[in-house]
ZAMARGU-4260 file (C-alpha; in steps of 0.2 Angstrom, whole numbers, plus 5000, padded with zeros to 4 digits):
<rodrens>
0) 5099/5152/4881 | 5101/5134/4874 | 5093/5120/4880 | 5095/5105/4875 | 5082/5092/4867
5) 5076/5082/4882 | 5074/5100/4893 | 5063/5108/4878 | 5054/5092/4876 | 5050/5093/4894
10) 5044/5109/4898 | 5033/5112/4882 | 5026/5097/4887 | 5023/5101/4904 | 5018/5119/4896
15) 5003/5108/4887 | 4997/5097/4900 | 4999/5111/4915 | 4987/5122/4904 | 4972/5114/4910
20) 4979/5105/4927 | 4980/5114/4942 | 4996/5105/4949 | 5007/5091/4940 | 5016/5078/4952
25) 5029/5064/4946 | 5017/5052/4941 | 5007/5065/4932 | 5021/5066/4918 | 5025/5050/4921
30) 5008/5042/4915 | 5001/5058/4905 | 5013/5073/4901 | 5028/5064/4892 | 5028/5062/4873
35) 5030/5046/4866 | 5047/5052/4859 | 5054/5055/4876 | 5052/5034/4879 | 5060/5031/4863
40) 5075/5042/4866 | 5074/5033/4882 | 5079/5052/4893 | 5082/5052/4913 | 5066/5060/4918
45) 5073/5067/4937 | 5090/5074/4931 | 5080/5083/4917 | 5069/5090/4929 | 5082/5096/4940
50) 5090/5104/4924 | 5074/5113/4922 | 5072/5120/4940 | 5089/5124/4940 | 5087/5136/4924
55) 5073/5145/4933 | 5060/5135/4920 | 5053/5126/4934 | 5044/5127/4950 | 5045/5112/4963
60) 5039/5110/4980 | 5024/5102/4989 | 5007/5109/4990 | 4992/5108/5000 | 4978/5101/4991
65) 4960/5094/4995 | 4967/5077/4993 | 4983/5080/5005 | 5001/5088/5002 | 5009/5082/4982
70) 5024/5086/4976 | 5020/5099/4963 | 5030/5102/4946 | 5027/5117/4939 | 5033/5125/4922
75) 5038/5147/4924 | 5033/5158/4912 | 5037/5176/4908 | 5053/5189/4910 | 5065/5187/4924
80) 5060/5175/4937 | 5044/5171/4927 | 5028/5166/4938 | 5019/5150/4940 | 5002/5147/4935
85) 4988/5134/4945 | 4976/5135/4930 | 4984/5146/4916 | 4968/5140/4907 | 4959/5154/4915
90) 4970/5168/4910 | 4978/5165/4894 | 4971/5158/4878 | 4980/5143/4870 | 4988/5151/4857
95) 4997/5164/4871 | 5002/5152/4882 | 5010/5142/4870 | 5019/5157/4866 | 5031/5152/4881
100) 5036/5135/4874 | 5056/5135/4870
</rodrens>
């Protein structure tokens, strides 16, 4: 499948940060998963991430967390329908789950 620039930007940047982060929200890629490149380029952030759930790459919805329900972004890996992961940090190394970047 093709994707274009921003999409591929996007999700193997919110491959990166979501290793070690248990849920990503708007302001999370916002303030601390974007590259600088994106800014530069000057992308739509919500029409890129509707692309992305649209394309089965994404995950969206609100979660229940200790600090009260967040909007949740976040990136699907594997075959088909691919599976989301809270903290892939505890099941892949690194190099693996960098395997799923487009």
């Amino acid at each position: 499948m093709l994707y274009t620039a921003q999409e591929k930007m996007l999700y193997n940047s919110l491959l990166d940060y979501n290793y070690s982060n248990p849920y990503i929200t708007l302001d999370d890629i916002q303030k601390e998963a974007l590259p600088p490149e994106w800014f530069n380029k000057q992308y739509s952030l919500k029409p890129t991430l509707d692309n992305l759930e649209a394309l089965g790459l994404l995950l969206t919805g609100t979660e229940d967390t200790t600090s009260g329900d967040k909007r949740t972004y976040t990136p699907l890996v594997g075959k088909g329908k691919g599976s989301a992961y809270g903290y892939p940090c505890d099941e892949f190394k690194l190099k693996d789950w960098n395997a799923y970047k487009i």
